[in-house]
N, C-alpha and C positions, 0 to 999 in steps of 0.2 A: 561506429554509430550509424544503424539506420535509420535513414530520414525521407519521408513523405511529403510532397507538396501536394495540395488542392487546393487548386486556383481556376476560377475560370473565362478567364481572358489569358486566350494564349501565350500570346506576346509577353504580361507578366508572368506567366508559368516559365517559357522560355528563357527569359531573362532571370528569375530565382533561380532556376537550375544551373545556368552559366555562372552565375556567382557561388553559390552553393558550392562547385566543383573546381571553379579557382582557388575556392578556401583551403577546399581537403588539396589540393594538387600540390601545394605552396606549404601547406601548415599542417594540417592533420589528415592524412593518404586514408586511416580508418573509417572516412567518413564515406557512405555511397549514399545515392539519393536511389532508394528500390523503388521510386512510383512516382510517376507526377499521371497527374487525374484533374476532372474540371466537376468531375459527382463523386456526394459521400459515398454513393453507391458499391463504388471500383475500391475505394477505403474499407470497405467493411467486408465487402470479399476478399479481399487484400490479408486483411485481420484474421480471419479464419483461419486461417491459416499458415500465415508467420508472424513472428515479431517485429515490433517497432520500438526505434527509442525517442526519436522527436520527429512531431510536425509543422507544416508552416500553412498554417489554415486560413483562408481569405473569408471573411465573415461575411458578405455581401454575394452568396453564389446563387448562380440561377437555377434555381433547384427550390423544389418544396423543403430541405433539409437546410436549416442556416448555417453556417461555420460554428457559430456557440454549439447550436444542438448537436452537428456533428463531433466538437470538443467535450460537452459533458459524455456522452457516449463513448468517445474515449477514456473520460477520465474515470468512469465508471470501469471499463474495464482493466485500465492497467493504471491506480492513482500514483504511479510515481512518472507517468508518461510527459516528455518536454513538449508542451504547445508556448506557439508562436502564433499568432494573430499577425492579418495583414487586413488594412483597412482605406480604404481613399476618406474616412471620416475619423477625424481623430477623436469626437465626441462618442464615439462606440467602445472606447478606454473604459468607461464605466460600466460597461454591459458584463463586461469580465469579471469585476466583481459582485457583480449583482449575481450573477451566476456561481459564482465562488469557483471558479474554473483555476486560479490560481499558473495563470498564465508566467512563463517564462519572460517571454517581451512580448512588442507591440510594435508593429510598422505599418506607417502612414505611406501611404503612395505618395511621393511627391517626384523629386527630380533624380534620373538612373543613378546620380552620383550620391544622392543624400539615402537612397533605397539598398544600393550596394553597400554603404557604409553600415548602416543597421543592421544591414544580414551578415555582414561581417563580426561583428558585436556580440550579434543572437548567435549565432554556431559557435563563437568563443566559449560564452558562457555555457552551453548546452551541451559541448564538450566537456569543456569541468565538472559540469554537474554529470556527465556521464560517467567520467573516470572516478569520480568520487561516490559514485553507488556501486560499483564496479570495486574497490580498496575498502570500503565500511563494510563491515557483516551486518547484517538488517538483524535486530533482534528477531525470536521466533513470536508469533503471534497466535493469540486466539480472538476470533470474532463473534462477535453474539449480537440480537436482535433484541431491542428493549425498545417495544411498542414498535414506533416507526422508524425509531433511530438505529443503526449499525454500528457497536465500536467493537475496536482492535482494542486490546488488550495485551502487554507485555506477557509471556509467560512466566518471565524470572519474578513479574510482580505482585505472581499471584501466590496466594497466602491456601487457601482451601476453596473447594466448589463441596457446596452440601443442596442435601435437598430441603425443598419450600415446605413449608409449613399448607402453602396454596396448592392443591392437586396437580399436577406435570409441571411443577415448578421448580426452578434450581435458585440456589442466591448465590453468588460469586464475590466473594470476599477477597480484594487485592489493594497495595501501597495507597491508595487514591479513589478508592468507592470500596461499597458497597452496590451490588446489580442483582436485582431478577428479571427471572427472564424463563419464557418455557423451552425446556430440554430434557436432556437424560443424560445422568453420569456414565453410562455406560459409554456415548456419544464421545465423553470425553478423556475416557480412560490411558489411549492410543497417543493421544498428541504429543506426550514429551517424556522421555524416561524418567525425569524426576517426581512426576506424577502418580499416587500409590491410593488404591481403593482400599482403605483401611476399615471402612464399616460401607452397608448396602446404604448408607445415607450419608458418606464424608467420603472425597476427594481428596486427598492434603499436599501439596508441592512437601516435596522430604527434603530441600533446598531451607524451609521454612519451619522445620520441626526444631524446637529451644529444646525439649527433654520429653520423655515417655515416661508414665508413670505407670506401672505393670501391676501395679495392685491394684489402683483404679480403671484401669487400663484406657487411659487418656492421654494424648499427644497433645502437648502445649505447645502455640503455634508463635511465631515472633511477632503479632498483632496483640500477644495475652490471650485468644479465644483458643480454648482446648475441644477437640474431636475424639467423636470415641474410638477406640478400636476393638474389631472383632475378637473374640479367645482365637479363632481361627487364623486373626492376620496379624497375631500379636510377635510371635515369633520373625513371620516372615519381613512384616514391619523389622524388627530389629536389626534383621540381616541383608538390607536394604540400604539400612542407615549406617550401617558397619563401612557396605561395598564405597558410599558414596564419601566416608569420610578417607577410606584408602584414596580415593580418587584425589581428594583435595590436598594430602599430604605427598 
């Protein structure tokens, strides 16, 4: 587990470092600390160019960059990243959620022994939660843009992508919505082998195909909504669905 401190009062940098690597020394050898810094600045050059899995962020740095801000920009970029807030103001606990940063812990500066203890705590836990994204397979995702908002999207939960009714528009049909949103199926044809362009206006997960009806030539989807199919991809549909049900047996 790599881990980053930015702190900028030495002496606390020095001191999380020392305890940091008492932890891994004694308990967990995996853990290295690649960076201790007093600016986001060294962080984000840092980032460019390798990975991180937790850091231990002091919210009050002397820098035009705050430890939040420098937090959401991590969490912007990697949102499963372990931040740890350090604070001499314990009343700055709410900031974290104001920010929805979704902090790991929280440590108050007080006395080396009550400071050590907590860092003790927070690599415990940040360990666990390392090993355990490390043993879970992350579902595969798709992401989409509806207006200002960004979601993720299960792949296994998506039912069909057809086109809008509205000009460059797609609608995303899955377990939990309905979504539009502007794109192009062709954008999306790639993402997952279960994924089948059956007509130039339907998408269908074949994951989610109940039955095809070859005289109408219609694929009934496990939601009840039926998509058409080309004469063209009517065959190739079939043998598709044939491959995937070998696969399951």
């Amino acid at each position: 587990m790599r881990v980053i401190i930015c702190e900028d009062d030495i002496r606390q940098q020095q001191f999380l470092h020392k305890e940091i690597m008492n932890y891994a020394s004694f308990h967990e050898p995996s853990i290295e600390v690649v960076l201790c810094t007093r600016t986001p600045d060294e962080v984000f050059t840092y980032l460019a160019s390798e990975e991180v899995d937790c850091y231990f962020l002091d919210i009050e740095l002397n820098h035009p960059v705050t430890g939040m801000e420098m937090a959401m920009e991590i969490r912007r970029m990697d949102p499963l990243a372990t931040i740890i807030f350090i604070t001499s103001h314990a009343d700055q606990l709410k900031l974290t959620f104001t920010y929805k940063l979704a902090a790991l812990d929280f440590i108050v500066k007080e006395t080396p022994e009550q400071i050590a203890s907590q860092v003790r705590e927070a690599l415990q836990a940040a360990f666990k939660k390392y090993k355990q994204l490390g043993e879970i397979e992350q579902p595969a995702l798709v992401q989409i843009a509806i207006g200002e908002r960004i979601k993720n999207i299960a792949m296994q939960d998506i039912f069909f992508i057809e086109s809008s009714s509205i000009p460059h528009k797609l609608a995303l049909h899955e377990r939990n919505g309905y979504y539009e949103f502007y794109g192009k199926l062709i954008d999306f044809e790639d993402v997952d082998p279960s994924f089948f362009r059956c007509h130039k206006s339907y998408l269908i997960n074949l994951r989610h195909v109940k039955e095809v009806n070859k005289k109408e030539r219609l694929a009934k989807m496990a939601n009840g909504a039926e998509c058409i199919i080309s004469f063209r991809q009517l065959r190739e549909l079939q043998r598709r669905l044939m491959d995937l049900q070998s696969i399951k047996q």
